[in-house]
C-alpha positions in Angstrom: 0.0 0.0 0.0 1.6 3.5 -1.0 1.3 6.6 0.8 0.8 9.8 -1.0 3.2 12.2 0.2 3.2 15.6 -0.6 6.1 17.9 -1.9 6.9 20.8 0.7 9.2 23.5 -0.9 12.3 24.4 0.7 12.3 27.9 0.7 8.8 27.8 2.8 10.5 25.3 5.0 13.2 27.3 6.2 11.2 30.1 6.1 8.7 29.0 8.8 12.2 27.7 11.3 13.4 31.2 10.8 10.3 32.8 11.9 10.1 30.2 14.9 13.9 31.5 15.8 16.3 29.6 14.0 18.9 30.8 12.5 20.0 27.9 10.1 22.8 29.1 6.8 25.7 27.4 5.0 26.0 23.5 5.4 23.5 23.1 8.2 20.8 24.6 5.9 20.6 21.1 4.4 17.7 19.7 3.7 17.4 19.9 -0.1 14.0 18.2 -0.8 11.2 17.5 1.6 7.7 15.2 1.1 5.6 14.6 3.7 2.5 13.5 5.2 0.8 13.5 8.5 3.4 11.7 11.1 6.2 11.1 8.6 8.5 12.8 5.8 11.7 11.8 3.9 13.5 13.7 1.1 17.0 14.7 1.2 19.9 16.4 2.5 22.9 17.6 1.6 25.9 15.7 3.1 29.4 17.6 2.7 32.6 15.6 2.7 34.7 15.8 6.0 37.3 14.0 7.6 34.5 13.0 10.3 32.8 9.7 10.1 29.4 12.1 10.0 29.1 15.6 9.3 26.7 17.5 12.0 25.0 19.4 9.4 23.8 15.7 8.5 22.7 15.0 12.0 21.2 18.0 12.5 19.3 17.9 9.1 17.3 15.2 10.8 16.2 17.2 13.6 15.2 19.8 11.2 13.1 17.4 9.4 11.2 16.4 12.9 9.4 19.6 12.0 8.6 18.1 8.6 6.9 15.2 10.0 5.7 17.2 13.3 3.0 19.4 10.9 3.2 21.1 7.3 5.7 23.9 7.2 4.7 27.1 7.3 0.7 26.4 8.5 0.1 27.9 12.5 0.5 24.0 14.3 4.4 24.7 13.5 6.1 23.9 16.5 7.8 27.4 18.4 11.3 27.3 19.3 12.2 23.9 20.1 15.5 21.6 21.2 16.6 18.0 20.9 16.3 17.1 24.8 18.2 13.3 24.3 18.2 10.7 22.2 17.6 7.4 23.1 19.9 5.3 20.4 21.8 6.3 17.2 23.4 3.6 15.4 26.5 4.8 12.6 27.7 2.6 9.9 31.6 3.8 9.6 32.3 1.9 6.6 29.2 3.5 4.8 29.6 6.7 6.1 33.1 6.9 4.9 32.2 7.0 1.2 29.5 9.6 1.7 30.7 12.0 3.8 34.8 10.9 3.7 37.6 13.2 1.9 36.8 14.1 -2.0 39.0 12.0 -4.5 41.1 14.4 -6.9 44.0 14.4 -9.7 46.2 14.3 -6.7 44.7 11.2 -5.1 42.6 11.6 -1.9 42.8 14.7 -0.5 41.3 15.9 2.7 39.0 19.0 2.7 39.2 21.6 5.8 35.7 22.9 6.4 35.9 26.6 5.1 34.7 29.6 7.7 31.6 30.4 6.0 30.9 27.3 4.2 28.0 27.9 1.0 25.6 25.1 0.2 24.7 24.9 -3.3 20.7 25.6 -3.6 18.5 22.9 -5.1 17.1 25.3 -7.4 19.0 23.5 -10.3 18.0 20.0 -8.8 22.0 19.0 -8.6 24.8 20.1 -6.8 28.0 21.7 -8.5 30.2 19.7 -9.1 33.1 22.1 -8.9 32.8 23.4 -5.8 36.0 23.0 -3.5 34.0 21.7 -0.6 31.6 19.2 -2.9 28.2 17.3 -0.9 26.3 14.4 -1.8 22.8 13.5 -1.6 21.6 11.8 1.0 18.1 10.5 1.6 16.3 10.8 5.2 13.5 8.6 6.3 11.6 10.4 9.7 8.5 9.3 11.4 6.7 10.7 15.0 6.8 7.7 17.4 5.2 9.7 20.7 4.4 13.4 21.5 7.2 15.4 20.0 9.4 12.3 19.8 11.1 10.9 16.7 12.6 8.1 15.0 14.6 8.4 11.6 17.7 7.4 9.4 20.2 8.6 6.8 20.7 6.4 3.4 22.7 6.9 0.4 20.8 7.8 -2.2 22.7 5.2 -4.2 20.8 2.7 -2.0 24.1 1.7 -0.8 22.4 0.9 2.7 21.5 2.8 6.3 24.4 5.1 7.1 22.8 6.0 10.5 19.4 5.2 12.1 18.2 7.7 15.3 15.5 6.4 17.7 13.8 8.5 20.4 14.7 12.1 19.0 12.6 13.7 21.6 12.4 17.9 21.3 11.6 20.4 24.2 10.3 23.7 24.3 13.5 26.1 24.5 11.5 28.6 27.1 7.7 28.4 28.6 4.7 29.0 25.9 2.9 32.3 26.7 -0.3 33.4 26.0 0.8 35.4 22.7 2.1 32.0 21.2 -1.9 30.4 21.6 -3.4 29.8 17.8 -6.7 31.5 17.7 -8.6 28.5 16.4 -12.6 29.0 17.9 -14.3 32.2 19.0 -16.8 32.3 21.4 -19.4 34.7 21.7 -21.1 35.0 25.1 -25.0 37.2 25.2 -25.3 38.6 28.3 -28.9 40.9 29.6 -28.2 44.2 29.1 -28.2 44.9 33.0 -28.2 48.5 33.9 -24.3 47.9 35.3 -22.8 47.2 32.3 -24.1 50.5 30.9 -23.3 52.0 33.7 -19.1 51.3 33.5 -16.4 53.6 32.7 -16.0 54.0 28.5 -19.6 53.3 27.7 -21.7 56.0 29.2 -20.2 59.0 26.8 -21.7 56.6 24.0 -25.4 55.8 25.4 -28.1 58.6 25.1 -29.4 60.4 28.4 -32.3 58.8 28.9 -30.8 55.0 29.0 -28.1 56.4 31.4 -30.8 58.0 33.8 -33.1 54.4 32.9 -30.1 52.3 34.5 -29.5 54.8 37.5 -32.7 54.8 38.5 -33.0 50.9 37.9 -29.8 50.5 40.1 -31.2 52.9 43.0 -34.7 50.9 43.2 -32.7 47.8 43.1 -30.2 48.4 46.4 -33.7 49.5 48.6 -34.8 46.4 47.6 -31.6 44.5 48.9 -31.3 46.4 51.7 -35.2 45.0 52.6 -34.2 41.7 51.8 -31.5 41.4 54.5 -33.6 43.3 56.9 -36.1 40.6 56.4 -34.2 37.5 55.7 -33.3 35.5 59.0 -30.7 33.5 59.7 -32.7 30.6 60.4 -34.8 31.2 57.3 -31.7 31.7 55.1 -30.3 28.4 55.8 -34.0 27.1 55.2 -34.0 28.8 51.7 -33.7 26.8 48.7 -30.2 27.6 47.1 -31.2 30.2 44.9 -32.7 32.4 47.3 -29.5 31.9 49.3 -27.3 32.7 46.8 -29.7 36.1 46.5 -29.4 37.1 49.9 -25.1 36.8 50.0 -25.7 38.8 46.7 -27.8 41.3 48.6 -25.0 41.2 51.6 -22.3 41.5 49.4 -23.5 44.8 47.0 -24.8 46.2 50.3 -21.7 46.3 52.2 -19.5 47.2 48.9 -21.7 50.3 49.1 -21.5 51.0 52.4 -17.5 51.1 52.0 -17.3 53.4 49.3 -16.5 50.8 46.7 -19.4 50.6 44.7 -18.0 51.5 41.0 -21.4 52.5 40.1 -23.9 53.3 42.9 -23.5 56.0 45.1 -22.6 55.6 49.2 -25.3 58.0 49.8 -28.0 56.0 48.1 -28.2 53.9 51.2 -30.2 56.7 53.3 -32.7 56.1 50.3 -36.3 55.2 52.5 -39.4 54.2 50.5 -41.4 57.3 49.9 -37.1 58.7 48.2 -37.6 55.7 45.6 -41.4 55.7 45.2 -40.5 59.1 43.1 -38.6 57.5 40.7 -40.9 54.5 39.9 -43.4 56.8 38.1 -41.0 58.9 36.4 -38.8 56.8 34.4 -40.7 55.3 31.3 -41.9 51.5 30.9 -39.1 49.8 28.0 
């Protein structure tokens, strides 16, 4: 059974790890060709000769391609800035490896190539690499699949199908700092309808916005409604409260509460003085606010 695999482009790829912080140039941008799907990518990376059994820019093209099989580059589940943490078991085939990434044969028999300062990868743009360059690469084909939550498993073959040159289990990333809020991906929205009580008109930033009378409409509501809790409490017992079926309990400590935040001044909306307000006071403004 085949797996279709789509073709990610490279420039997108690296793209998206710069965004995310990394900083990747020269040798260790090296991944050349990427297709993927969900869980698993291969393609190749470029592999330049050294006198090491492996080059890094090898191993660490691997760890760039967890991201490949992590989620499609460049879409908003990319991963943020994230490390290899330990791997579990890598496994290197020196005899392999020594005709991939081993010293580049000239006129002058095998001679062995310093790694320059600022080493240049040939792009892929072309679909080879040049031939003539003084620090030459080959192909090498990567195979990486997710085994666990941001852990890996992969390997490095010769593209000539020469065999495995290295196979990497339990490649497992962590987050370089904490997530913060500003790294969440808006995904849903959720929009909550609320009454339109008389205190949310009432706050700080809305008022200059609502006409007169829907201001002096949620005043008035808010006076009538604190004489009314203040009646409550005077009538409401302690042996009746605990009597009370829970929502009339859960009215009176609302009562209790509003009453004493007004008697301490902290009332954002309703005035301290309000409390002196007797019957006959809010029987006045009953009448004189219209019926909506």
């Amino acid at each position: 059974m085949s797996i279709e695999l789509d073709q990610s482009r490279r420039d997108y790829f690296y793209k998206a790890l710069s965004d995310a912080g990394y900083g990747y140039s020269g040798q260790f941008k090296a991944v050349t060709s990427i297709r993927r799907t969900i869980d698993y990518a291969t393609g190749d990376i470029a592999a330049p000769h050294c006198d090491l059994i492996i080059h890094p820019a090898a191993l660490d093209g691997l760890f760039q391609a967890s991201f490949a099989a992590e989620s499609c580059p460049a879409d908003s589940a990319m991963p943020n800035f994230r490390v290899p943490a330990k791997i579990r078991s890598i496994k290197i085939y020196p005899i392999r490896c020594e005709g991939t990434f081993g010293s580049s044969e000239t006129d002058e028999g095998l001679v062995p190539n310093a790694l320059p300062e600022r080493p240049e990868i040939p792009t892929p743009a072309a679909g080879i690499l040049a031939k003539s360059s003084k620090h030459p690469a080959d192909l090498v084909k990567f195979d990486i699949h997710r085994t666990a939550f941001f852990e890996y498993a992969g390997s490095l073959q010769n593209a000539s199908n020469a065999g495995i040159l290295c196979q990497m289990e339990g490649l497992t990333t962590v987050p370089f700092r904490l997530s913060i809020a500003d790294d969440d991906v808006k995904i849903f929205r959720e929009i909550t309808w609320i009454p339109k009580h008389p205190y949310h008109l009432l706050r700080n930033g809305v008022t200059k916005d609502a006409f007169q009378q829907d201001v002096d409409l949620a005043l008035a509501c808010e006076r009538v409604a604190l004489y009314y809790l203040r009646q409550l409490l005077d009538e409401a017992l302690p042996y009746s409260e605990r009597c009370a079926s829970p929502a009339i309990q859960l009215l009176v400590e609302f009562a209790r509460l509003t009453v004493v935040e007004n008697a301490l001044g902290e009332h954002p909306v309703v005035p301290q003085m309000w409390l002196e307000n007797d019957k006959e006071i809010v029987a006045l403004y009953v009448p004189s606010t219209p019926t909506r």
